[in-house]
N, C-alpha and C positions, 0 to 999 in steps of 0.2 A: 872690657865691656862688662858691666854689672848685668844681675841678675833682673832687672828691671826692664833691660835691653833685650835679654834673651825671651821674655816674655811678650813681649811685644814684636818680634820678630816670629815666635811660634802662634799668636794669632794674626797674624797676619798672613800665613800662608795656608791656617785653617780657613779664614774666610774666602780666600781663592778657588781652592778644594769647595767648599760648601756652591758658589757661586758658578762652577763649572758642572756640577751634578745638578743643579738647577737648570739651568740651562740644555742640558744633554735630556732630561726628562720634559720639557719644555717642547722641545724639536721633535720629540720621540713621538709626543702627541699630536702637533699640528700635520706630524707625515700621515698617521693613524687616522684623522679623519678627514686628510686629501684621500687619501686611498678608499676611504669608506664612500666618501663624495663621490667617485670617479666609478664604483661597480654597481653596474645593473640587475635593480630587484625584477624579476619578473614576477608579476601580480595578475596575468592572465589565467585561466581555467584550464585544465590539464583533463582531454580525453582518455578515458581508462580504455587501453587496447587489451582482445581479447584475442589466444593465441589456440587454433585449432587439435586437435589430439594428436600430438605429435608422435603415440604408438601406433595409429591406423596410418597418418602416413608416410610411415617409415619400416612398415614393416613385411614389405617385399622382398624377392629373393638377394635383390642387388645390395641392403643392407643385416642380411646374415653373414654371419663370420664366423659363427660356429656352427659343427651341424652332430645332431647326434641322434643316432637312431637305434640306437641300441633297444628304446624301449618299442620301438616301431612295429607296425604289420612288417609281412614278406610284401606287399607292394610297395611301402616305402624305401624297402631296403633294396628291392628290386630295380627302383627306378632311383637311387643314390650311385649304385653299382654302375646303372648305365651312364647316371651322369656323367660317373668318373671316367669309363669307361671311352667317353665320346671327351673327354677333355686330354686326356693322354692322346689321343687318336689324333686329334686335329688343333692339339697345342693351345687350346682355349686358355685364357692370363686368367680368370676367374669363373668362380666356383654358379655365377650367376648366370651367367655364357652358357655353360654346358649345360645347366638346369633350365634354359630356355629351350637350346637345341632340342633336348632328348624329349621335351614337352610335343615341339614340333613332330617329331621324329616319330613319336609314340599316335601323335593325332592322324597322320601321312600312313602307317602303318594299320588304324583302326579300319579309314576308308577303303583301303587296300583289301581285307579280308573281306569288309563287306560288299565290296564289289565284287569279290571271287564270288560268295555262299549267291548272289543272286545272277551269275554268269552262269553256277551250274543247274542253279532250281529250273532256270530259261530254258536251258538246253535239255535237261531233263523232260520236260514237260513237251517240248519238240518232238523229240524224240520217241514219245510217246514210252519211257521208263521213268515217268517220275511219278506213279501213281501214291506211291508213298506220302507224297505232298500232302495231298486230298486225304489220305486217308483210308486209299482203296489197295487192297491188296493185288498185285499182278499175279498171272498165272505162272507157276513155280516151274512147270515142264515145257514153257516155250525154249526152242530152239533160240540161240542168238540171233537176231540178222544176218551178221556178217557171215554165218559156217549156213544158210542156206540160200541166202543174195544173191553173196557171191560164188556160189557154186551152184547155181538151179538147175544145171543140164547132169548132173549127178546124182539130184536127190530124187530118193524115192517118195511120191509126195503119197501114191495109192496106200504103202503102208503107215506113214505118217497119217492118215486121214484116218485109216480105220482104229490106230488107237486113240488118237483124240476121240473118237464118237464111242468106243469104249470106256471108257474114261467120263463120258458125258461131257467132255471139254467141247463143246458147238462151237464158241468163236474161235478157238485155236483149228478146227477142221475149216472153217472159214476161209480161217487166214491160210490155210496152206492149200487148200481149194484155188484161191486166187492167185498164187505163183504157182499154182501147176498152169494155171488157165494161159499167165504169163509165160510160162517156158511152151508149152505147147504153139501159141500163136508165132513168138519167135522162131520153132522151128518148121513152121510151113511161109516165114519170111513174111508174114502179115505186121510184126514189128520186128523196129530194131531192140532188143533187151538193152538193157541199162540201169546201171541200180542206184544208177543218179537222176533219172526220169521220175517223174511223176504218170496219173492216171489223163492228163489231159493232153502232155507229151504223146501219150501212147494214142489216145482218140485219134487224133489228127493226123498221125501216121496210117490208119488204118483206111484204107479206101474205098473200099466195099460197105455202101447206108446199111443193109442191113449187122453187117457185121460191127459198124457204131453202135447201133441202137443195140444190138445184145449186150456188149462191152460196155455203152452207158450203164444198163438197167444192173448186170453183174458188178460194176465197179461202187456204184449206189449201195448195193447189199454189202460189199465187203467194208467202205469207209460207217457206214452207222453200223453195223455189229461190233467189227474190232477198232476203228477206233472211237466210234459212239460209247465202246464202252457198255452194254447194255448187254445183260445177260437175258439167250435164250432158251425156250422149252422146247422141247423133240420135236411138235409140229411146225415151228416158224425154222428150226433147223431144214426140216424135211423139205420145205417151199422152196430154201434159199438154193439149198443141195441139189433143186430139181433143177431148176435156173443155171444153176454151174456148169452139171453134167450133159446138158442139154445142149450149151453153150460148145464147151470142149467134144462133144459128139460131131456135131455140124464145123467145125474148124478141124476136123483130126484128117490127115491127107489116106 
């Protein structure tokens, strides 16, 4: 084979080569704008969404993860301590749980007190020792109730009276005016004593009209002096004094 042969032999396999990369780029296009043909342009208008402050609402106990109070008050650290304290105790899985509890815990507790301070201002004031409330000082040398109540057949009420009226104490001689009045009726059995009775208990016991209407008029005097609360001067003392004594004369056996 000459040289003329081998030339024509190597173009001939060039133009194969040329005619196959034609073709391959050929195809390559017609895939290219099937493909392009085939995907959807969307050409509709696009609403801008707008997305709320996502630190306000996120930033409750349930998503804290760290806590730190080192820079804090003592009530912050106080009610951290109890958090924790109430998460140990009753095995809470987070730190959110226990910080709810001890919230409750703490409000359940506020109510609690202040239903005591106004259970005892009540009873104070019943009791007629809460003058403090108002503002008004009690008298410093009364007797307790309970040490002359309960013991009125022992006490000596004659010397108790005459230092109250020493003293210029009128409503404390008053008041012990009135349980003598009460221990003496008791023991001529005109009442039954009782230091859980009241003055209206005692009326209606009493069976003798006249011996009401003294015991009205004297129990009258003793509720608006002591516990009216109203301080008196030597003559409105002396009236009440005469009423009493006069009273405990005519009942005495």
């Amino acid at each position: 084979m000459n040289k003329l042969n081998y030339l024509y032999i190597i173009l001939f396999f060039f133009g194969m080569s040329f005619n196959c990369n034609a073709f391959s780029i050929d195809t390559v296009e017609m895939e290219a704008q099937t493909l392009q043909d085939s995907v959807y342009i969307d050409t509709e208008s696009q609403d801008k969404r707008e997305f709320e402050n996502l630190n306000e609402k996120y930033n409750s106990d349930e998503f804290i993860y760290e806590r730190s109070v080192e820079n804090s008050g003592w009530w912050s650290r106080f009610k951290q301590w109890l958090s924790d304290f109430f998460k140990d105790l009753f095995n809470f899985n987070s730190d959110a749980k226990a910080s709810d509890f001890t919230n409750i815990a703490l409000k359940i507790f506020y109510v609690v007190i202040f239903l005591l301070v106004v259970y005892f201002i009540v009873k104070a004031i019943i009791n007629k020792e809460g003058n403090w409330v108002f503002g008004k000082s009690s008298d410093k040398s009364i007797i307790p109730v309970t040490d002359i109540e309960n013991n009125i057949y022992e006490t000596d009420f004659k010397t108790l009276i005459n230092t109250a009226e020493s003293e210029n104490n009128y409503r404390l001689a008053i008041r012990y005016y009135y349980l003598w009045l009460l221990k003496t009726m008791s023991k001529e059995e005109i009442i039954e004593y009782d230091v859980e009775k009241t003055n209206s208990d005692y009326y209606f016991e009493i069976k003798q009209e006249d011996t009401k209407k003294e015991f009205s008029y004297t129990s009258y005097l003793y509720n608006y002096i002591w516990y009216g609360e109203f301080d008196i001067d030597e003559p409105q003392f002396n009236k009440a004094k005469k009423a009493f004594t006069h009273f405990l004369n005519s009942i005495k056996g």
